[in-house]
N, C-alpha and C positions, 0 to 999 in steps of 0.2 A: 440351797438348790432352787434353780427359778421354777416356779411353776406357771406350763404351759395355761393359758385357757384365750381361744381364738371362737369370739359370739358372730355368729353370724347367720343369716337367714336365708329362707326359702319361700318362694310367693310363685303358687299359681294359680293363672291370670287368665286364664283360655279353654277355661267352665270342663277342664278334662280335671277326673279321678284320673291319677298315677299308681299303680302297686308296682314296688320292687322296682323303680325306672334308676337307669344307672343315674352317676354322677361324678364327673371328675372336676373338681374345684384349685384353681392356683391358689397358693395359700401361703403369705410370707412367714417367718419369723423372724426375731431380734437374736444381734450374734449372740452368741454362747448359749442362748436357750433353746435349742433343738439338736440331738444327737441324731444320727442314725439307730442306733442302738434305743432310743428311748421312746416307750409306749407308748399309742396314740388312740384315742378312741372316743366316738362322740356321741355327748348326752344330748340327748332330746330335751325336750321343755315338762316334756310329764316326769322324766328321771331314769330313763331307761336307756339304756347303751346299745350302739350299734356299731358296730365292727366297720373299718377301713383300712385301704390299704395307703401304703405312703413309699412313693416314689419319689427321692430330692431331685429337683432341676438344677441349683447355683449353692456355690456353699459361700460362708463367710469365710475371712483371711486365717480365722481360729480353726477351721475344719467341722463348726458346724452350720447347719442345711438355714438356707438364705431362702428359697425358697422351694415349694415342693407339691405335685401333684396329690391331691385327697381323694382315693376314689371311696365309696360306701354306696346301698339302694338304699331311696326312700319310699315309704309309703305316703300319700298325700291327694287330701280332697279338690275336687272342684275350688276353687277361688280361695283358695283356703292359705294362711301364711304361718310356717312352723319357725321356731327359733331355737338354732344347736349351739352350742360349745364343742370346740377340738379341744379336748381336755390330757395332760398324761397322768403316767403312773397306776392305770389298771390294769387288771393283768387280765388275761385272756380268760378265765373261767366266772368272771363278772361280765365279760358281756351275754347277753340274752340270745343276742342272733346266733343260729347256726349256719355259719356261711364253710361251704365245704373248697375247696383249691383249684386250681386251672393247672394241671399237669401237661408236661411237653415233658416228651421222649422221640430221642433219635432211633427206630429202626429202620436198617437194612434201607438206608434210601429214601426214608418215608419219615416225615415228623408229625408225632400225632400228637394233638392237644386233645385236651378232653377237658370240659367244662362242667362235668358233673351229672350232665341233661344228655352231652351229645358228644362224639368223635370226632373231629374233624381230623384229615388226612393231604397232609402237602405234598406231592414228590419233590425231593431234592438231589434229585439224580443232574448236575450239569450237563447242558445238553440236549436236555429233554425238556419235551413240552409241558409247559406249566400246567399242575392239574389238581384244581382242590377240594377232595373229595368227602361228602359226608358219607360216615358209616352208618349202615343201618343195623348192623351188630346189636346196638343196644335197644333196638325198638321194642322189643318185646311180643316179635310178632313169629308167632311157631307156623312155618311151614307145613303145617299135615298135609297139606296134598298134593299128592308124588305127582300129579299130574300138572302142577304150576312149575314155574322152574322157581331157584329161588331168586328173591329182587335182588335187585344188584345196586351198587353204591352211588349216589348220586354224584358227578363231576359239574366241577364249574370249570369251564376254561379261558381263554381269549382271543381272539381272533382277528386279525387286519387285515383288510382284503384292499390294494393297490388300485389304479386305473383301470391297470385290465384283465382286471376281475381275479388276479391271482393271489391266493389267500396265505397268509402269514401267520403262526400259531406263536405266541409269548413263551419263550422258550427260556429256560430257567437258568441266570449265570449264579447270583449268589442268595441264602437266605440266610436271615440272620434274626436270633432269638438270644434277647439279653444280653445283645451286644457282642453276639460270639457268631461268628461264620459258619453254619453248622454245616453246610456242604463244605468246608475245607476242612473239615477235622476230619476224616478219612478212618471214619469209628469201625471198628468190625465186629464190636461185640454188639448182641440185640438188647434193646428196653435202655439203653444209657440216658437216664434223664439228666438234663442238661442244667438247669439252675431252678433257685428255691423258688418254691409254688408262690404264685400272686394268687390271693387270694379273693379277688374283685377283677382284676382284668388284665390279658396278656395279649401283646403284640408283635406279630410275626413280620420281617419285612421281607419281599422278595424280588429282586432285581434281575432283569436282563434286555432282550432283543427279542424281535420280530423277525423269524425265522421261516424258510417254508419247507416241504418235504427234505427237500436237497439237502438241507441247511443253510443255504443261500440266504444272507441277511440282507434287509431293506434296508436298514440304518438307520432306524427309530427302537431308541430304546424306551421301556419301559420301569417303572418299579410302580409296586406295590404293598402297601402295610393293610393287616389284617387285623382285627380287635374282636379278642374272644372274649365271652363276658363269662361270669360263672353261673352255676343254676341255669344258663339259657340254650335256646337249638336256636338264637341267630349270631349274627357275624358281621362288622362294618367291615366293608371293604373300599380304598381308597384307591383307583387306578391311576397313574401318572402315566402320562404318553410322552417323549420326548427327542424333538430331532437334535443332538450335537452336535451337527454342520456348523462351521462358521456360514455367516450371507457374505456375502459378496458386496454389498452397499457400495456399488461403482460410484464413483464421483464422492462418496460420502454421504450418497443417498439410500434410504433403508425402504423401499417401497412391497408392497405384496409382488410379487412374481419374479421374486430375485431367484438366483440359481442357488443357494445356497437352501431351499424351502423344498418338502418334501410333498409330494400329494397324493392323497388315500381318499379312497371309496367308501369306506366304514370301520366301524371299530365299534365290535360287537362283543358283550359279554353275554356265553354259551350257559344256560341251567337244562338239562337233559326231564323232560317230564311225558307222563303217562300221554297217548295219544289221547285217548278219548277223557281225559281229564276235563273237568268245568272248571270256568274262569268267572273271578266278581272284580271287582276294581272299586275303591272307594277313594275318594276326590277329595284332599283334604282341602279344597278352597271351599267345595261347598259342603261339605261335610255329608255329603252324599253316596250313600252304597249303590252299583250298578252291577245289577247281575248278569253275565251276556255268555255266549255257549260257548264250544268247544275250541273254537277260532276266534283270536280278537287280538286286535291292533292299535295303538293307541300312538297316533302322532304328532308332534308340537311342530307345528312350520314353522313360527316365528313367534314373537313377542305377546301376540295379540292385546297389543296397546295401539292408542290413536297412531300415534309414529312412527308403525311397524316396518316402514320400510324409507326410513331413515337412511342417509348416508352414511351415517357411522359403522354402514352393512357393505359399505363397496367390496366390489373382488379386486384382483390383480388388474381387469380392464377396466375398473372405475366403474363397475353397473353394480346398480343392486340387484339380484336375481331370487331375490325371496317373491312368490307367484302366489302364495295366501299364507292370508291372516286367522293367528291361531291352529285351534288342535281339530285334528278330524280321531272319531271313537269305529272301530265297524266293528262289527262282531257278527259274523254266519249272516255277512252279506246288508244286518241294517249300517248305516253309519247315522252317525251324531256329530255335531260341528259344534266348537264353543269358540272362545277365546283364550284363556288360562286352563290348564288344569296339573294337578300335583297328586298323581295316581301311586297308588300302590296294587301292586296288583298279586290275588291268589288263586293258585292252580289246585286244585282238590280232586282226587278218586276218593275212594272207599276206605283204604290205609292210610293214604299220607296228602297233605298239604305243603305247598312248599308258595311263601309269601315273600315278593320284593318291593324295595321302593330305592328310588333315585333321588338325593337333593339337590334342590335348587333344578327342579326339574325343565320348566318353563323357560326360568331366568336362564339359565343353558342352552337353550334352544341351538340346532333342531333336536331333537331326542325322540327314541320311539322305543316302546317296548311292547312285545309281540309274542302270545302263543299259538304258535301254528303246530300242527301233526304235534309230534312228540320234541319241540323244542321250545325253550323258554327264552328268550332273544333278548336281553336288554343293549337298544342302541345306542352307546356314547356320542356316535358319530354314525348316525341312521344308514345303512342304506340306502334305502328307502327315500332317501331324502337328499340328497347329492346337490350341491351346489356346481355351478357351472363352473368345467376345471378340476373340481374334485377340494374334500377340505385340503388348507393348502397350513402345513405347519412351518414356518418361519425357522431358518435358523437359528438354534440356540432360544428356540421357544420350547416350553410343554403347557400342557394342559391335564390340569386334573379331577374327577369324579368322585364323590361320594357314595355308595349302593350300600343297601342293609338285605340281609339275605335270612331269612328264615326257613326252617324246616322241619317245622311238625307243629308251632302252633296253631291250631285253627284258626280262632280268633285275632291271629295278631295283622296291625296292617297300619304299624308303624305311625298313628296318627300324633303320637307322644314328639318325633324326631324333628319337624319343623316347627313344632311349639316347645321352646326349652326351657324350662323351670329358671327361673333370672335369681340366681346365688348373689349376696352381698354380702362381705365381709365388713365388718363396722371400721367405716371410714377411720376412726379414733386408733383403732388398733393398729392400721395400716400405717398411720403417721408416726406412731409411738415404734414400728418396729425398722423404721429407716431403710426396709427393704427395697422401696421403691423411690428409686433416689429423687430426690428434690420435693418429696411428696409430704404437703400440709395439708388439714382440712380445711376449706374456705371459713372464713369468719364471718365474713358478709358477702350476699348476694348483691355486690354492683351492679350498677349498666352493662359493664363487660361480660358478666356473667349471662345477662337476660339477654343480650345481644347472641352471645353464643349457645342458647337453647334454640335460636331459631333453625340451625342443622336440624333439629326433629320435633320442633313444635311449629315454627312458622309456613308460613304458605309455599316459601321455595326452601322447603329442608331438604336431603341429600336422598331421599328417597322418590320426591317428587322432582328432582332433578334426572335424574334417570330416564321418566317419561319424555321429560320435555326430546332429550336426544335419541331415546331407547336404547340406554346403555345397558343394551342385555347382548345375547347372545353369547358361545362358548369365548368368543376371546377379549369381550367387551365388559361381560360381567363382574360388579364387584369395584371398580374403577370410578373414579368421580368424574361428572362433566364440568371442565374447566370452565364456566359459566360467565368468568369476568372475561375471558378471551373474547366477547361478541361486544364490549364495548366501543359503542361506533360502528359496530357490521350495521348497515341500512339494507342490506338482501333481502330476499323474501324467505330463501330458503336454510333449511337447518344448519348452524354452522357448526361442526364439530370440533373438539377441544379436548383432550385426557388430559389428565392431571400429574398421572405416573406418581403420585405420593410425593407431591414436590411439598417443604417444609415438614413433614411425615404426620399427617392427619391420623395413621393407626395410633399413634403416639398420642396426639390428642383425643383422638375418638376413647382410646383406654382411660387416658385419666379422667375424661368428664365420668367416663362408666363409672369408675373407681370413686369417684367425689361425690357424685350425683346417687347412685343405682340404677338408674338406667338405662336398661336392657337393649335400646335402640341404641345407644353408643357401641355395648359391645358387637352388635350383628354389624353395625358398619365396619367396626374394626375387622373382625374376621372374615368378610366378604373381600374388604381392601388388602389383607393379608393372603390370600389366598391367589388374588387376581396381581398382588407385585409376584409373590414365589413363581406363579410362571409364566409369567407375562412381561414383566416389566425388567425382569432381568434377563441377561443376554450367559442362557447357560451354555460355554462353549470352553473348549481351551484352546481352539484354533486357529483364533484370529491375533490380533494384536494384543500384548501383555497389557496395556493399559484400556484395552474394551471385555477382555476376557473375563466374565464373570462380574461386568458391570452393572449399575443403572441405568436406562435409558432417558432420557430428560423426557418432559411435559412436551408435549404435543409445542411446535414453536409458536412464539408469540403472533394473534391476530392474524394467523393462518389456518386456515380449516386445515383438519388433521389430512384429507384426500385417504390417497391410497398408503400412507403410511402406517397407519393406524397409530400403533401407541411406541412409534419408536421414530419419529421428532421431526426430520426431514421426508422431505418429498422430492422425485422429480415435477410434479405436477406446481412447489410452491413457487410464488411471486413474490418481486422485494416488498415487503411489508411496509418498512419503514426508512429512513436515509439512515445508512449504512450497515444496512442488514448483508449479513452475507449466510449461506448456508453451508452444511456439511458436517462429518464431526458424527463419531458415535456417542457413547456412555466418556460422561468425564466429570473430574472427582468434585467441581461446584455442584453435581447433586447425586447427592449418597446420604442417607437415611437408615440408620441400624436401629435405635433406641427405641419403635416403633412394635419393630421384628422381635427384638428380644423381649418386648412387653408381651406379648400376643405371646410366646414361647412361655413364659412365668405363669401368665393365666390360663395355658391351656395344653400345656407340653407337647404342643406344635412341634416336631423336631423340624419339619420344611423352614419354620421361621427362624427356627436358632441355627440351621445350615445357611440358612440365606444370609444373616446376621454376619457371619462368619467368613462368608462366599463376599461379601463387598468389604469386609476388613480388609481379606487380601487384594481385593481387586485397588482398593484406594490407595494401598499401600505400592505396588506398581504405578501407579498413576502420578505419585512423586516423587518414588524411589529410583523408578525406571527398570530395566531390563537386565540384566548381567551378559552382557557381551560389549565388547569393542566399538559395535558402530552405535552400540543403542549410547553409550555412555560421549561419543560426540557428538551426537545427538543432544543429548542432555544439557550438554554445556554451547552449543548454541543457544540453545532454550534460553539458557540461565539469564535472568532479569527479567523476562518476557510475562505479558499480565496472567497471573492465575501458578505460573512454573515454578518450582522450587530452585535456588541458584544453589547450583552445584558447586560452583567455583567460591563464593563466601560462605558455601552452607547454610543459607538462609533457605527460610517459606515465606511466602506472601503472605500477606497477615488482609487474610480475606476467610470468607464462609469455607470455601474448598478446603483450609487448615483446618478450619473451626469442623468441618463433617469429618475430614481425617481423625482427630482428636477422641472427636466421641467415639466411633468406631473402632478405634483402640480400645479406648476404655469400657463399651458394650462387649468388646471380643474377651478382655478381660473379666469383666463382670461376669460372663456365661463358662470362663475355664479355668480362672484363677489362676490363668499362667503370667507371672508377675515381669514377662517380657514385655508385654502389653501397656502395662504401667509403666515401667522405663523409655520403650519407645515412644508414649505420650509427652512425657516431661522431657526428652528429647527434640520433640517437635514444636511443643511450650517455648522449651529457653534457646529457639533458636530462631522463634519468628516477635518476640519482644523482649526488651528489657526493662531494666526499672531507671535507667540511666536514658533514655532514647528522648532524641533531640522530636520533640512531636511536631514542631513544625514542620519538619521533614517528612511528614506522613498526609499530607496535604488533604488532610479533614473537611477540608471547606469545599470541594469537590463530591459532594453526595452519591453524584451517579457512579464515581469509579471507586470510593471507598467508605459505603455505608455498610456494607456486609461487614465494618471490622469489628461489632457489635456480635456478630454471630459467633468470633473466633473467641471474644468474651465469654463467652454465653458457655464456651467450650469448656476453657476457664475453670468459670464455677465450677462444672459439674468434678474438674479433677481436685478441687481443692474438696468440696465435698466428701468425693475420696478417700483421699486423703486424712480427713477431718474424723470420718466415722471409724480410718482403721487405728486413729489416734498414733499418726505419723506425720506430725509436726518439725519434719527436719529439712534440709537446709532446699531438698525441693517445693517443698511445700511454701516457704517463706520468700525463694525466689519469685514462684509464681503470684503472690499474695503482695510481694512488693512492686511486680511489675503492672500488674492489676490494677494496684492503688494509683499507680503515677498517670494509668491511664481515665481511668476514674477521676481524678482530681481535674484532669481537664476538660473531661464530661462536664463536672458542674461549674465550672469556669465557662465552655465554649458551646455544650449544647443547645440546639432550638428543636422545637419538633420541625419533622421535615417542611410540613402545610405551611410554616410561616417562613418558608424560604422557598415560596414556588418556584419562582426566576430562575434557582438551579435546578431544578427537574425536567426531563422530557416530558415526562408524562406524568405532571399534578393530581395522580388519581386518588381514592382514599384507600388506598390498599399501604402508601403511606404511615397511615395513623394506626394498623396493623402494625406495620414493621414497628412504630416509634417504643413500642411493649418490648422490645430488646432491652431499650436502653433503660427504661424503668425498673429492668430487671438488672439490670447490671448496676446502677447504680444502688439500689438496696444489698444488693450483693459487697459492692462495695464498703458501704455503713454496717453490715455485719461483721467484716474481718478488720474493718478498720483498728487499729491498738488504741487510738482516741476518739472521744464523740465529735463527730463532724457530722452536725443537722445540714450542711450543703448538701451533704446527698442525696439526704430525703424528700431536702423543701423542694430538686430542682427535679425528685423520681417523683413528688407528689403533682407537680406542677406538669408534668407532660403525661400521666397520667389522666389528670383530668382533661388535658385536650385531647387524649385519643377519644374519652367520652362523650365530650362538646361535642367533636366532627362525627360520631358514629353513633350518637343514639337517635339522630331524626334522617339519616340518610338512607335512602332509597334503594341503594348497594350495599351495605351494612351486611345483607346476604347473598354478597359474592360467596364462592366457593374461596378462594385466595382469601379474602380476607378473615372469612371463619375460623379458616385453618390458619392459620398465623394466630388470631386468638387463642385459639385451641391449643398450639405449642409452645405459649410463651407465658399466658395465664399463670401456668405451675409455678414456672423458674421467681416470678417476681412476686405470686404467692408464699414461696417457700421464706425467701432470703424479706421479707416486709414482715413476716407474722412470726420468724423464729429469729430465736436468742441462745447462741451458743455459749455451752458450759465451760468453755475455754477461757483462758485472758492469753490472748494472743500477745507477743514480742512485738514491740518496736517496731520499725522499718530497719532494715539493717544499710550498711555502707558497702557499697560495689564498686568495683571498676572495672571498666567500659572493656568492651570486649576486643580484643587486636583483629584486624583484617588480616585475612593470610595473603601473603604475596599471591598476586594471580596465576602466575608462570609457574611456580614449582608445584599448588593446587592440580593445575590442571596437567601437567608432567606427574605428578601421583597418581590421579584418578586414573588415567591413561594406561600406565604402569601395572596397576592392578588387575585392569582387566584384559592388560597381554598375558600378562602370569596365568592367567586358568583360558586361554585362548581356546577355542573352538571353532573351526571353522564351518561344521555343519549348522552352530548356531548363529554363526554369522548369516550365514545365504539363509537361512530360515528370517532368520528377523528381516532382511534386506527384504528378501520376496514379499513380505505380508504389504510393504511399504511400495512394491514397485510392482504393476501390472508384467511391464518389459522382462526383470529378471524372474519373476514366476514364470515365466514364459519360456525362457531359456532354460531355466530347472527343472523344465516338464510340469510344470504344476497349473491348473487351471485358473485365469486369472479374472 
C-alpha cells in the first residue's frame, strides 16, 4: 500500500498573528495513491494532528483523485514559518482537533446551514427575491422585556437600480448545494438534509435575474456562491453580475456603446442594521483604526495613482470622466480625502456587531460603502458615483466581487483576507507526483530564469506595469499592459494595450509560483484569472457559433486599445501597418485553457474550470463549424484558406490555432476524464501531420506565415505525455511520436534562431528570441522519445538555447510583457523534456503509408448530404441572419 505523506509549508510574512484562519490548499497526488475513501490528516512539525477536509478536483485514468482541495485552520505567529505533512491512515479519534460540521437542510423553501457559531437562512423559493438571512435564534440573547419587540433576522439582499432610477431586486432561479439543484427537488417533507457534513467549508451557489416589483426583467443575470466556514458568524460572498446579450460589433467592430451593452446606475449589496448604531473602519493599507459616528460613507473615485485618469478609462464617447483622484471618508459631516484605501467597516449597538469588507477594494474602483439611518450599503457599482452614461456592461461581459460578511464578531475586520498565508507544497513532491503535467524542478537557475524574475523583482515587473497605464478599475483590473505594443509610439500620451492572456501568462504565472514559492506569481495569476472569467471572454450563446463563448484577442497590434477596451478592434483604429486590415471577433489562433485549469487545481475555482471547458467548446465550433446546411458550405469554401480546417481533405492547418485546439482537448479531458476528449485530440493529431509528409511542402523557410508550427509541436508533447503517464503506448501514441520525430529531424537539419534570419521578418524584434524556446523545447522533446541516441537534437536545442541568452540577457526590452510571458510558458515544456529520462524503451519508428486523398466531388456530395438529412430550416435563417444585417432585418430581428 503507497503511503500518502505531502511536506509542505506555511510562512507568514505580514507581522499578523493568525488563530484559526481558514486554508484551502490544491494539493496533487500520484495515480493509484489517493482514494476517496482513504484518510487524510495533517501533522504539524511539533506531532500533533489537525483535521481537514478533502474535496477531489481531477481524478486519474485509474479512478483515483489527481488532484484535490485541502481545507483545515491554522493557528500561526507573526513572521513565523510552520511545516506540515498531508499524512494517511489515521483514524478520526487521533486527531486532537475538535472541529464540529457545517449542516444544510432543505426546509419549507428555506435552506439553512448552520456552521456551528451561526444560521444562516437562503430563500429558495423560484421567483422570489433573493434573501440571505442571518438567524438570531442562536444568539443567546433572552428577551425579558415585553416592552422591546423581539430582533428580527438580519437580511442581506441585492439590488440594481437602472438609468431611471428604477430599482431591480436578484431574484432567485436556481441554487445549488453539492451539486444538487435544491430548488428543483420539490421536497415536501421539513429538515431533509441534503448531503454529508463538510466539515471545514460549504458552498451554496445561487443563480438568477434582476427583476423588479412586476417581475419585469432587465436582462442582467446574476450568480452568486457563498462560503460557509465552520466554528465562524462570517460568510464570503462572491457576486457575478452578467449581461448575455450578444453586441452587435457592426463592421466587426467591438467598441463601448454598442447596442448589444446594458447600462445601470448601481449595484448595491443591502445589510439591514440598527439606526443609531456606531461605525469604525480600519484601513488595511495603513493599518489604521478610524472611529467615525453614526453616518459614514466611504468612497473610491478612482485609482488614486499618478495616472489616475488614464485613457484606459475612456467611456463609449472616448472621454474620461473620472473628476477626482482617490477616496473621500465623511462621517456626521467631517470628510477625509486620501488616495488608496482598503476598508473594512463595523457597525456596533450594544447586542450585535455586524463587520464587512470588499476585495481588491480600490483596485475595483469606483466602490463605496456606506452606513446611513438603518442601512448598510455595500456599493459594487456606487451610486453615488455614476459615470457619465451610466456603468455600461458589454455584451456577453460579467463582472465579479469578492465581500466577507460578519455577524457577531466584535473584533473581527478581516485584516487576515488581503494578506494570504503563501502555502508551498515541496516542489520535489510535485514533480515526482506528474500531476502537473510537464512539470520538473529547475536544476539550475540560468539567464532565462533571472530574466524571468524580473515580472516581480525588476523595475518594470507586472505590478508596476499597471501604474504606468492604471490598469485598475472594475473592468481593467487584473489584466496586463501589453507594454511591448508602444515600441516605436513617439506620442506624449499613454498608449494603451491589454494583453487578454495572449500565450497564457496564468499558466506561467502558476508554474514560476509552483517552482519558485513565490507568492507574487500566484496573486498575479489569480488577479489575471479572475479578469479573463469575465472579461476576456465573450459569455453569450447569441451570436455566432464560432464567437460564442470565445476568447477575445489582445488589444491589435501598435494600436491604442481607444474605445475598445479589451476586445481587439475599434472603430476609432487606423491602418497600423501595410496590410493591416481589421474586424473579426474571438478566433481559435487565441485560446488558452492550461492556464484556467491550473488556477482551478490550486484553488478549486470552479469559474476557471467552466471557463476551461466554455473555450473547449467554443474552439471546437471554430474548426468544426456549425451543423446546418449553409454553415457547412460555408465551410467548404473555407477549406484551404489560412488558419481553416479543409473539410473537403479533412485536414487542419498545422499552425498554433491546432496547437491551442489540441490542448484544450486535452485540458477539457484532464478536468472530466471523459476519454472523448483524448480521441478527438489524436483525431486532430493524425489529421494535421504525418510521419510520411513531403516537408518541403510545408514551406519552413517563410517564418512570418509558418513559425507557429512549433506551437502545434508543443501540443504534441503534451499528448504523448499523456499518453506516456497513462502507460498507453499504442499505435496512437507511436503515430504521433513518429510523426514528431520526422518533424524533428528536420529541425536539427534546417533550424536557425529566427535573429539570424532577420531579412525574413517584418518586424526583427527580440520577442523573436522568446518564441525561438519552442523549438528548444521540442527538439529535447524530440531526444527523449527518440528509440536511438540522436545528440543532433540536443547539440542543435543547446545551441539556440544559448542564443535566446546571448540576445536577452543585456537587452533593454528583455522586460517586455510578450516577451516574459513567452518565457514563462515555454521554460517548463523544455525544462521537462532536457532534465527527464523516461522509464520506457520506446519502439522503433514504425512503416506507414501515405494517406489517399478523397476524391473532392463525392467529399463534398457527402458532407452536403448529411447535413440535408437532419435539415432545419429555423436553423438555417438563424445562422444566415447572425451573418447578414439584410436578412435579420426581414426576420424581424434587430440588426
Amino acid at each position: 500500500m503507497t503511503v500518502i505523506s505531502v511536506p509542505f509549508s506555511i510562512v507568514e510574512s505580514n507581522s499578523l498573528s493568525r488563530s484559526a484562519q481558514p486554508i484551502s490548499m490544491g494539493c496533487p497526488f500520484a495515480a493509484g495513491d489517493f482514494f476517496v475513501t482513504t484518510p487524510l490528516v495533517i501533522r504539524q512539525q511539533d506531532g500533533q494532528l489537525i483535521s481537514c477536509q478533502i474535496s477531489p478536483l481531477t481524478y486519474w485514468h485509474d479512478g483515483s483523485v489527481k488532484w484535490a482541495t485541502i481545507d483545515f485552520v491554522v493557528d500561526i505567529n507573526s513572521n513565523e514559518t510552520l511545516q506540515f505533512t498531508l499524512i494517511d491512515g489515521v483514524v478520526e479519534t487521533e486527531v486532537s482537533e475538535n472541529q464540529n460540521s457545517i449542516q444544510v437542510i432543505e426546509n419549507n423553501n428555506q435552506l439553512e446551514v448552520s456552521t456551528g457559531v451561526e444560521t444562516f437562512i437562503i430563500n429558495t423559493q423560484q421567483g422570489e427575491p433573493l434573501s440571505l438571512a442571518k438567524s438570531i435564534a442562536n444568539e443567546g440573547i433572552a428577551n425579558t422585556d415585553v416592552s422591546k419587540p423581539a430582533p428580527e433576522k438580519v437580511i442581506i439582499s441585492i439590488e440594481l437600480t437602472d438609468l431611471d432610477n428604477k430599482k431591480y431586486l436578484a431574484t432567485v432561479d436556481t441554487i445549488t448545494a453539492d451539486n444538487i439543484t435544491v430548488n428543483s427537488l420539490a421536497l415536501n417533507n421539513v429538515n431533509t438534509e441534503l448531503a454529508e457534513k463538510e466539515t471545514h467549508r460549504k458552498t451554496v451557489k445561487i443563480a438568477g435575474s434582476f427583476n423588479d416589483t412586476n417581475n419585469n426583467k432587465l436582462g442582467v443575470l446574476f450568480e452568486s456562491t457563498l462560503t460557509f466556514f465552520a466554528n465562524t458568524s462570517y460568510i464570503k460572498a462572491e457576486v457575478t453580475i452578467h449581461n448575455p446579450q450578444a453586441a452587435k460589433h457592426p463592421g466587426g467592430l467591438w467598441d463601448l456603446g454598442d447596442e448589444g451593452s446594458i447600462l445601470f446606475k448601481s449595484l448595491i449589496v443591502n445589510i439591514p442594521v440598527e439606526k443609531n448604531a456606531m461605525v469604525s473602519i480600519f484601513d488595511h493599507i495603513s493599518h489604521e483604526s478610524i472611529t467615525c459616528g453614526k453616518d459614514t460613507t466611504i468612497q473610491q473615485f478612482s485609482s488614486g495613482g499618478v495616472n489616475w485618469q488614464s485613457p484606459v478609462h475612456k467611456n463609449a464617447a472616448g472621454k474620461v470622466d473620472i473628476e477626482k483622484n482617490g477616496f473621500v471618508l465623511t462621517s456626521d459631516n467631517e470628510e477625509h480625502e486620501g488616495m488608496r484605501i482598503s476598508p473594512s467597516i463595523s457597525v456596533s449597538n450594544s447586542e450585535n456587531t455586524i463587520s464587512a469588507y470588499v476585495e481588491n477594494f480600490w483596485q475595483n474602483f469606483p466602490k463605496s460603502i456606506s452606513k446611513q439611518n438603518g442601512s448598510l450599503d455595500i456599493g459594487l457599482f456606487p451610486g453615488s458615483n455614476v459615470p457619465d452614461g451610466g456603468f455600461e456592461l458589454q455584451g456577453g461581459e460579467k463582472k465579479t466581487h469578492s465581500l466577507w460578511v460578519d455577524f457577531k464578531s466584535v473584533t473581527q475586520n478581516f485584516n487576515w483576507v488581503d494578506k494570504p498565508l503563501n502555502i508551498t507544497i515541496a516542489p520535489k513532491y510535485i514533480e515526482q507526483t506528474a500531476a502537473f503535467d510537464l512539470f520538473v524542478v529547475d536544476l539550475k537557475a540560468d539567464e532565462l530564469s533571472t530574466i524571468i524574475e524580473k515580472g516581480v523583482h525588476g523595475e518594470n515587473n507586472f505590478f508596476a506595469k499597471r501604474e504606468v497605464v492604471d490598469e485598475f478599475g472594475w473592468r481593467n483590473f487584473g489584466d496586463l499592459y501589453a507594454d511591448h505594443e508602444t515600441q516605436g509610439y513617439t506620442g506624449t500620451d499613454i498608449f494603451v494595450s491589454h494583453y487578454n492572456n495572449q500565450y497564457d501568462p496564468i499558466y506561467g504565472f502558476i508554474y514560476q509560483y509552483l517552482t519558485t514559492g513565490n507568492a507574487k506569481y500566484f496573486e498575479l495569476a489569480n488577479d489575471l484569472t479572475q479578469h479573463v472569467t469575465d472579461i476576456d471572454i465573450y459569455h453569450t450563446l447569441d451570436d455566432k457559433d464560432e464567437y460564442n463563448g470565445g476568447l477575445f484577442w489582445h488589444t491589435d497590434h501598435y494600436l491604442d486599445a481607444s474605445t475598445s477596451t479589451h476586445r481587439t478592434f475599434s472603430k476609432n483604429h487606423q491602418a497600423a501597418y501595410e496590410g493591416y486590415t481589421s474586424g473579426g471577433g474571438p478566433g481559435g489562433q487565441h485560446c488558452y485553457t492550461t492556464g484556467l485549469k491550473s488556477n482551478y487545481l490550486l484553488t478549486g475555482n470552479e469559474s476557471a474550470k467552466k471557463a476551461a471547458l466554455q473555450l473547449a467548446d467554443w474552439i471546437t465550433y471554430s474548426f468544426e463549424g456549425s451543423n446546418t446546411f449553409l454553415a457547412k458550405l460555408f465551410a467548404i469554401k473555407q477549406s484551404g484558406n489560412h488558419g481553416a480546417r479543409d473539410h473537403i481533405l479533412d485536414t487542419y492547418p498545422l499552425d498554433r490555432g491546432t496547437g491551442h485546439y489540441i490542448i484544450a482537448l486535452l485540458d477539457a479531458y484532464d478536468l472530466t476524464q471523459d476519454n472523448d476528449y483524448l480521441t478527438r485530440a489524436f483525431k486532430v493529431i493524425s489529421r494535421t501531420f504525418h510521419p510520411n509528409d513531403d516537408m518541403s511542402l510545408r514551406n519552413f523557410e517563410n517564418i512570418e506565415a509558418t513559425w507557429f508550427y512549433t506551437v502545434f509541436l508543443q501540443a504534441v508533447g503534451r499528448f504523448l505525455f499523456i499518453k506516456e503517464r497513462m502507460n498507453q503506448l499504442d499505435d496512437d501514441f507511436y503515430f504521433t511520436r513518429d510523426a514528431m520525430l520526422h518533424y524533428a529531424n528536420w529541425m536539427a537539419d534546417n533550424e536557425r534562431p529566427y535573429l539570424e534570419q532577420k531579412d525574413k521578418l517584418e518586424f526583427p524584434n527580440t520577442t523573436w528570441a522568446g518564441q525561438d524556446l519552442r523549438k528548444v523545447g521540442v527538439l529535447y522533446m524530440a531526444h527523449y522519445y527518440s528509440p536511438i541516441q540522436n545528440d543532433s537534437f540536443k547539440e542543435k536545442a543547446v545551441y539556440i538555447h544559448q542564443h535566446i541568452i546571448t540576445t536577452l540577457k543585456d537587452d533593454i526590452d528583455s522586460d517586455y510583457t510578450r516577451i516574459l510571458v513567452l518565457l514563462m510558458q515555454n521554460i517548463g515544456f523544455a525544462n521537462y523534456y532536457q532534465h527527464s529520462t523516461s522509464q520506457n524503451k520506446f519502439a522503433d519508428i514504425r512503416e506507414y503509408a501515405s494517406p489517399i486523398k478523397p476524391n473532392k466531388w463525392i467529399k463534398i456530395a457527402a458532407l452536403l448530404l448529411k447535413e440535408l438529412s437532419r435539415l432545419s430550416i429555423k436553423k438555417e435563417l438563424t445562422w444566415l441572419s447572425l451573418r447578414s444585417a439584410k436578412v435579420a432585418k426581414l426576420l424581424g430581428n434587430k440588426s
